[in-house]
C-alpha positions in Angstrom: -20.9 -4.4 -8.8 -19.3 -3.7 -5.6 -17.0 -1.2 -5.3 -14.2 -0.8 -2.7 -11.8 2.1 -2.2 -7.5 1.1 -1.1 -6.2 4.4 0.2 -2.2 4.3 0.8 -0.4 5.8 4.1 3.2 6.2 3.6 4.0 6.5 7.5 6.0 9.7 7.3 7.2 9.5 3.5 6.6 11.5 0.6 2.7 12.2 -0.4 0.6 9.6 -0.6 -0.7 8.2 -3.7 -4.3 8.6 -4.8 -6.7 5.9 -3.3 -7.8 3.9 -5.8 -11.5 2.5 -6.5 -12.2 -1.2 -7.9 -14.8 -3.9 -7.9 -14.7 -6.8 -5.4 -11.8 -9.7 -6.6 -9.8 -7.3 -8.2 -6.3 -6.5 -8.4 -4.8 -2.5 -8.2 -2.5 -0.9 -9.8 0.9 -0.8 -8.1 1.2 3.1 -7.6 5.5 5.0 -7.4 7.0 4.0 -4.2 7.2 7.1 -2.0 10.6 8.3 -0.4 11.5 9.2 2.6 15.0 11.0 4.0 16.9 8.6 5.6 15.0 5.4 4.8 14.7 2.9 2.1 10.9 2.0 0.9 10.5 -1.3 1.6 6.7 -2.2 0.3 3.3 -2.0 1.3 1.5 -4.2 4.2 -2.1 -5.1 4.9 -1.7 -4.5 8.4 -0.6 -1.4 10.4 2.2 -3.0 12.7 3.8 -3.7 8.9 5.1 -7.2 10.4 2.7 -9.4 8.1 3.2 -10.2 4.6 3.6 -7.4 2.2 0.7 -6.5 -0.6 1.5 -8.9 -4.1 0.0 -6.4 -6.8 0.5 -8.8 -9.3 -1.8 -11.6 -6.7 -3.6 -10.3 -4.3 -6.9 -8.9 -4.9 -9.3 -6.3 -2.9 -12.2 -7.6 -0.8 -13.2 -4.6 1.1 -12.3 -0.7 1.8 -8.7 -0.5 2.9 -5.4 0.7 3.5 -2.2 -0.4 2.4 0.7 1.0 4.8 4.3 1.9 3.9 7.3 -0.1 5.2 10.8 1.2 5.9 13.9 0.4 6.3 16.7 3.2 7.8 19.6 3.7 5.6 22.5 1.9 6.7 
């Protein structure tokens, strides 16, 4: 089976969490949301600019080596 690796960059949060390693068509585990001073954790993206939509653990399903970025939102 192919296996593919989903690392996690939290953009400036807390640590990330540990990449994770599934076959192709899978889904991942949703890992704890990280925190951040001064910002609310607002889900991770496929893409790097954050602007698409966000990663549906319950959906979506790994096709390759990847990272899922953080999104955040300042505290109002």
């Amino acid at each position: 089976a192919n296996l593919y690796t989903v690392s996690f960059d939290t953009a400036g949060g807390s640590e990330a969490p540990e990449s994770q390693t599934v076959a192709y068509d899978s889904l991942i585990a949703e890992p704890e949301a990280p925190t951040r001073d001064g910002y609310v954790f607002d889900g991770w993206y496929w893409d790097v600019e954050r602007e698409h939509r966000p990663w549906d653990f319950a959906q979506d399903t790994v096709e390759d080596s990847m990272y899922l970025y953080a999104r955040w939102q300042p505290v109002p």
